[in-house]
C-alpha atoms as one frame of an Amber mdcrd trajectory, in Angstrom:
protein
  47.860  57.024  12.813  46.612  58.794  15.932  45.827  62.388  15.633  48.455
  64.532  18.092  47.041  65.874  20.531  47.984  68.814  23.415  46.407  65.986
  25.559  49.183  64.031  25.303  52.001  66.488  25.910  55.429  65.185  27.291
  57.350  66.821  29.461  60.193  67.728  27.038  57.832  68.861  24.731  56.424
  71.610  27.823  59.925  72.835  28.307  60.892  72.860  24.946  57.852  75.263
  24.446  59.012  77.695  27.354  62.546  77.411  26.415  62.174  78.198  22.312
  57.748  79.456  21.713  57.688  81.560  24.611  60.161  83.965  23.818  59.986
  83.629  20.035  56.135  83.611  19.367  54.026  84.027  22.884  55.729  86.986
  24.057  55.350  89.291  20.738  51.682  88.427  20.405  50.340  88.775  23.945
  50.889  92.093  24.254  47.789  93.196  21.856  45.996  90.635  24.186  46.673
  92.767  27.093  46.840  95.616  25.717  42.611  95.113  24.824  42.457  93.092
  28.393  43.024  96.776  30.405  44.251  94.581  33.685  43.479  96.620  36.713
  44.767  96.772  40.108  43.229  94.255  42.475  40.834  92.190  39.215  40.790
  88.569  39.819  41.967  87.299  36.732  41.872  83.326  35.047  43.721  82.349
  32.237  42.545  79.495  30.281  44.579  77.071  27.982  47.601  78.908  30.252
  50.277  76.426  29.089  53.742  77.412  30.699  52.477  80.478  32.483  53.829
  83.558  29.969  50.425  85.421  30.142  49.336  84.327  33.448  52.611  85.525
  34.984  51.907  89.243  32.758  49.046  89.513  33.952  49.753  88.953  37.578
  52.124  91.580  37.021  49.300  93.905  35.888  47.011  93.011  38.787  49.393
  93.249  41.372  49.159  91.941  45.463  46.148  92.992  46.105  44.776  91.511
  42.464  45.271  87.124  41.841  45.326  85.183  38.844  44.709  81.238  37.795
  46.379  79.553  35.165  44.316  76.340  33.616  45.348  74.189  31.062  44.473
  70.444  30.180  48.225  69.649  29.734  49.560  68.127  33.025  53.062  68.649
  31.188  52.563  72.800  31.036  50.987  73.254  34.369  54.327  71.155  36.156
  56.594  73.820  34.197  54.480  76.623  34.663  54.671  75.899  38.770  58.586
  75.441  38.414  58.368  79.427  36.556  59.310  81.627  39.013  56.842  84.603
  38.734  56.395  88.155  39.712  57.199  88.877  43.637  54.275  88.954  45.879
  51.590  87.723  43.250  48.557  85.630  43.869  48.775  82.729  41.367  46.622
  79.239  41.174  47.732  76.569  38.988  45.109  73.438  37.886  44.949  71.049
  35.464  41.611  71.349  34.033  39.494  71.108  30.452  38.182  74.106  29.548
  34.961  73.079  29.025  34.672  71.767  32.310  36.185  74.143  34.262  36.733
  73.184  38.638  35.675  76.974  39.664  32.958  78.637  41.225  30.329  80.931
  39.214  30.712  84.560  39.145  34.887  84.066  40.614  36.715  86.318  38.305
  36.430  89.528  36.868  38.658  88.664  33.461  39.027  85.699  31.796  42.048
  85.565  29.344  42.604  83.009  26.971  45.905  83.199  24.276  46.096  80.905
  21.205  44.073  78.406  22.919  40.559  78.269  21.274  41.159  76.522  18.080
  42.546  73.828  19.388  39.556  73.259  21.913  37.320  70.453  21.308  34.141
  71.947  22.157  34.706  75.579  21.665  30.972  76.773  22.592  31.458  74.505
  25.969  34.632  76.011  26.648  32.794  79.810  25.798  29.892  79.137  28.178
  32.209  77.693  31.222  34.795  81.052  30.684  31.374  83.105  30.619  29.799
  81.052  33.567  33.135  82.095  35.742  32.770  85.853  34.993  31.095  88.132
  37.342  28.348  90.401  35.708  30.100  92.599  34.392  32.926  90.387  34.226
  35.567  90.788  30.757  36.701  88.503  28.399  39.182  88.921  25.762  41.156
  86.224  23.533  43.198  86.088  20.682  43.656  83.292  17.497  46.600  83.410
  14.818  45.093  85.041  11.831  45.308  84.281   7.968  48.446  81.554   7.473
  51.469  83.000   6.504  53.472  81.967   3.651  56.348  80.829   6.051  53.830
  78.414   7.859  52.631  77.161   4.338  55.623  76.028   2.930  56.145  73.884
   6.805  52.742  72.467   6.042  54.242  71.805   2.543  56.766  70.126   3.711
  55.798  68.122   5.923  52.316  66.764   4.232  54.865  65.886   1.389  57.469
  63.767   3.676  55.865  62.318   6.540  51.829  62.616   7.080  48.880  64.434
   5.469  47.869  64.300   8.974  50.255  66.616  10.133  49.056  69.010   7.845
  45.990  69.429   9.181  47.805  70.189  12.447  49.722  72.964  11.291  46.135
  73.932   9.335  44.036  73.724  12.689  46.553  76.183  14.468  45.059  78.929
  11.696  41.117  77.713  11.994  39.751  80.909  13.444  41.703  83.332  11.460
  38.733  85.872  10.948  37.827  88.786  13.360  33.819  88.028  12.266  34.209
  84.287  13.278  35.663  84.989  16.367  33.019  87.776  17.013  30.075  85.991
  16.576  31.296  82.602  18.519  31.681  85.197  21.842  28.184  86.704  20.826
  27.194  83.099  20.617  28.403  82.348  24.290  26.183  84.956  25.654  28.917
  87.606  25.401  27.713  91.508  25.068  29.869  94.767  23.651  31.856  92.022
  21.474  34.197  93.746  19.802  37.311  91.912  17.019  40.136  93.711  15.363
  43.259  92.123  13.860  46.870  93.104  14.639  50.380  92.253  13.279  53.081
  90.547  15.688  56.699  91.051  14.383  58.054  87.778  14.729  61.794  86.940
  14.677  62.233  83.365  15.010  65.879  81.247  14.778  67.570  79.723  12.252
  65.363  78.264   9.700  66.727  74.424  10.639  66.588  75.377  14.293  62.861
  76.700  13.438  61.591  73.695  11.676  62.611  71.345  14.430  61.582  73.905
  18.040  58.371  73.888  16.187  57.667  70.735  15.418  59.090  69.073  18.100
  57.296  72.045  21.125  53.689  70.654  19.482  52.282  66.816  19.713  53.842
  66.245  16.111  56.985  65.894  17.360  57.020  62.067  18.362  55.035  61.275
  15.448  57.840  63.148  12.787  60.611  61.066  15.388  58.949  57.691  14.046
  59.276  58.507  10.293  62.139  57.371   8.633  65.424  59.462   8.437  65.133
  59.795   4.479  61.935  61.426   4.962  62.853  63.734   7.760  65.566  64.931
   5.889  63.635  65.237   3.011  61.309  67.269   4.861  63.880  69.374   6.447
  65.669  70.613   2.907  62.056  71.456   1.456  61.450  73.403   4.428  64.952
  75.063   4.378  64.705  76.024   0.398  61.320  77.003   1.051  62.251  79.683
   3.705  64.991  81.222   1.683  63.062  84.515   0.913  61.981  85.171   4.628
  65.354  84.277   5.793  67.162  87.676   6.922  70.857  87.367   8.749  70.136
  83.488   9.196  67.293  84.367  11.274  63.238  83.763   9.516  61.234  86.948
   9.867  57.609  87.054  10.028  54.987  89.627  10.769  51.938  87.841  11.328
  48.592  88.714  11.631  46.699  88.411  15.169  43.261  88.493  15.830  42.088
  89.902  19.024  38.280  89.250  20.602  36.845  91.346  23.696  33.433  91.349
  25.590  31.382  91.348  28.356  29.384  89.180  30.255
C-alpha cells in the first residue's frame, strides 16, 4: 500500500476541503494564528502550506492595498482552487506551487511568514524552518500553529478505521497530531535560527456536521480518501457504524462538538 500523500491531491479532494474543512475546522483555529501574527498595514506577508487560500485571503485583509501576501503550497490541486477564491477587493496576492523546503523566493522578501496546520505533515521540517527563516527580513516574524493533544473524537476515527480498512491510515490520522506540544514546537523554531520564540496552546470550539457526514468530508478532503474508496463495501460500512457509535457522546443536536486544543508558535528572525 502506498502511503497518502498531500502530494498527490485530486482536485475533488481540494474543493471538497474548501467546501466542508474550511468553514468547519480552518476558520475557528486561525484566528489564534492571527491573533499572535499582529498583521500590520502595508507587511509583506507569505503563507506557506496555504492550501485553498483561507489564511492567505485573512491576512490580505489585515495587510491591506498598500500591504501583499503569497500563498505556497506543494498541492497543484489547492493552489488551482485557491486562484478560483475570490478574495478581498484591492489585495496584493501571489499564488505558486512550491515545496516548502525549497521555496522559489528571494532572501530577506517578506516581513511575516505564516504557516497553519502545515508543519507536521512536512517532510523535512528543519528544511522547510530554514527556507521560511531565509525569506524573512531581519527582523522579519514568524508564527505557526499545529493541532495539539488528539481528541477523543479523532481517536475513536483512528479506531475505526485501523480496525476496517488499513493500519496505515492510522498513522495518517496519528501524523496530523505529531507536534502536539508547545516545547516541541518551541525548540524546532529555536532550532531554525529563530529568536524571542515564544509557544502557548489555545482551544478552538469546533462544530462539525453530522457524525456520518463528518466521517466521510474528512476522510475523503485528505489523501485517504481514494485509498478507503478501494476497500470493500463490508468494511467501509463497518468502519462507518464504529465511527458513528463511537461519536455518540460528542454528538449534540446531530451535530459532533469538539473543543480542541491548538498550539500556537511565534518568533523572530
Amino acid at each position: 500500500m502506498t502511503t497518502p500523500s498531500y502530494r498527490d491531491f485530486t482536485g475533488t479532494a481540494a474543493e471538497t476541503y474548501q467546501r466542508h474543512f474550511v468553514p468547519a475546522i480552518a476558520i475557528p483555529v486561525s484566528a489564534g494564528l492571527l491573533e499572535i501574527a499582529r498583521l500590520q498595514p502595508g507587511e509583506r506577508v507569505l503563507d506557506v502550506a496555504c492550501g485553498t487560500g483561507l489564511v492567505t485571503r485573512l491576512a490580505a485583509e489585515q495587510v491591506g492595498p498598500t500591504g501583499s501576501v503569497t500563498g505556497i503550497d506543494v498541492a497543484p490541486d489547492m493552489i488551482d482552487v485557491a486562484k478560483a477564491t475570490e478574495g478581498p477587493a484591492g489585495a496584493h496576492i501571489e499564488w505558486h506551487v512550491a515545496d516548502a523546503a525549497s521555496l522559489p523566493l528571494p532572501d530577506a522578501s517578506y516581513d511575516v511568514v505564516l504557516c497553519q496546520m502545515g508543519l507536521m505533515f512536512m517532510e523535512d521540517r528543519t528544511a522547510a524552518l530554514a527556507e521560511m527563516r531565509r525569506v524573512l527580513a531581519p527582523g522579519g516574524r514568524i508564527a505557526l500553529n499545529t493541532p495539539g493533544k488528539i481528541q477523543p473524537v479523532f481517536e475513536v476515527m483512528e479506531e475505526a478505521i485501523v480496525g476496517h480498512i488499513s493500519p496505515e491510515l492510522g498513522g495518517f490520522v496519528r501524523a496530523v497530531f505529531s507536534i502536539h506540544d508547545p516545547d516541541t514546537l518551541a525548540s524546532l523554531l529555536r532550532a531554525a535560527g529563530f529568536e524571542d520564540v515564544t509557544a502557548e496552546e489555545y482551544r478552538a470550539r469546533l462544530r462539525l456536521p453530522s457524525p456520518v457526514e463528518f466521517l466521510w468530508q474528512y476522510i475523503n478532503l485528505t489523501p485517504m480518501g481514494p485509498f478507503v474508496a478501494q476497500a470493500p463495501e463490508e468494511a467501509q460500512a463497518a468502519m462507518e457504524r464504529q465511527a458513528v457509535e463511537g461519536w455518540q457522546p460528542y454528538t449534540v443536536d446531530g451535530t459532533l462538538r469538539v473543543e480542541h486544543p491548538m498550539v500556537v508558535a511565534a518568533g523572530r528572525r
